[in-house]
C-alpha positions in Angstrom: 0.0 0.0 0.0 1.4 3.2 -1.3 0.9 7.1 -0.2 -0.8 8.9 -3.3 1.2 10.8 -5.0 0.3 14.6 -5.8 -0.6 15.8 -9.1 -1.1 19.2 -10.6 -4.3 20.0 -8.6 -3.3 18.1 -5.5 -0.4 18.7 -3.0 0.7 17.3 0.5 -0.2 18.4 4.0 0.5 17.0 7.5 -2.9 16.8 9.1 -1.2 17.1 12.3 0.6 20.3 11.8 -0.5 21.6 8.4 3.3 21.5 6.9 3.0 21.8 3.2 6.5 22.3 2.0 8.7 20.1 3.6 8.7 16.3 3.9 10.9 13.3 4.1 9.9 10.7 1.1 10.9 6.9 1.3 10.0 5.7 -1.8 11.0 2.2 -4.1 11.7 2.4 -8.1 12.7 -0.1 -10.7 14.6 1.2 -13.3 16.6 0.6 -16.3 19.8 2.3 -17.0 21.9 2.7 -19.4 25.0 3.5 -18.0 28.5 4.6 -19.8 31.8 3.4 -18.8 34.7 5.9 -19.6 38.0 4.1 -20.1 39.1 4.3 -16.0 36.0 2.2 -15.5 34.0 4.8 -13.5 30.3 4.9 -14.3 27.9 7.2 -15.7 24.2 6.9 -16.4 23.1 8.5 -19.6 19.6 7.2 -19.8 17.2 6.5 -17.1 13.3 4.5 -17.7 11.4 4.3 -14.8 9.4 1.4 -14.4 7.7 1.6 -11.7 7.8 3.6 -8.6 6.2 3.2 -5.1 6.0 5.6 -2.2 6.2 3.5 0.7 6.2 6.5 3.5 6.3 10.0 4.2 7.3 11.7 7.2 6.7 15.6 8.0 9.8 17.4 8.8 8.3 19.6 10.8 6.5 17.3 13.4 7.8 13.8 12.7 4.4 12.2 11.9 4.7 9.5 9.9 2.2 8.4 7.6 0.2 11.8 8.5 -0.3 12.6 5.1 -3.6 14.0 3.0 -3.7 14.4 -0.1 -5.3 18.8 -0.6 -6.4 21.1 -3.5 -3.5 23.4 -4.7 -4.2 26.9 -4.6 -5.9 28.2 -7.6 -6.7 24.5 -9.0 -10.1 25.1 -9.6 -9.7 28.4 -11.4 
């Protein structure tokens, strides 16, 4: 079970505090890479494909809730 993700009409808040800017995300994504090797050996990825990506938590950095999270209208959405 994954934390919904905002959009462009949606955004995060804490319901215990109300933050709405700042917020630790722990998340998992499978991706493919394709990923350059100069001639020393040391990697570099040039192309990236997500192919799926999960939020597993999120934690508000101003209160520490965990998990506190609703999804809320952005300002000016439904203009």
């Amino acid at each position: 079970m994954g934390v919904p993700q905002p959009t462009a009409e949606t955004r995060w808040r804490c319901t215990l505090c109300g933050n709405l800017t700042r917020f630790d995300v722990t998340r998992s994504t499978r991706a493919v890479e394709y990923v350059h090797l100069d001639l020393a050996g040391e990697p570099n990825v040039e192309e990236r494909e997500v192919v799926s990506e999960t939020i597993e938590s999120v934690r508000c950095r101003w209160c520490n809730a965990v998990d506190q999270i609703e999804l809320v209208d952005r300002p000016g959405a439904g203009a």
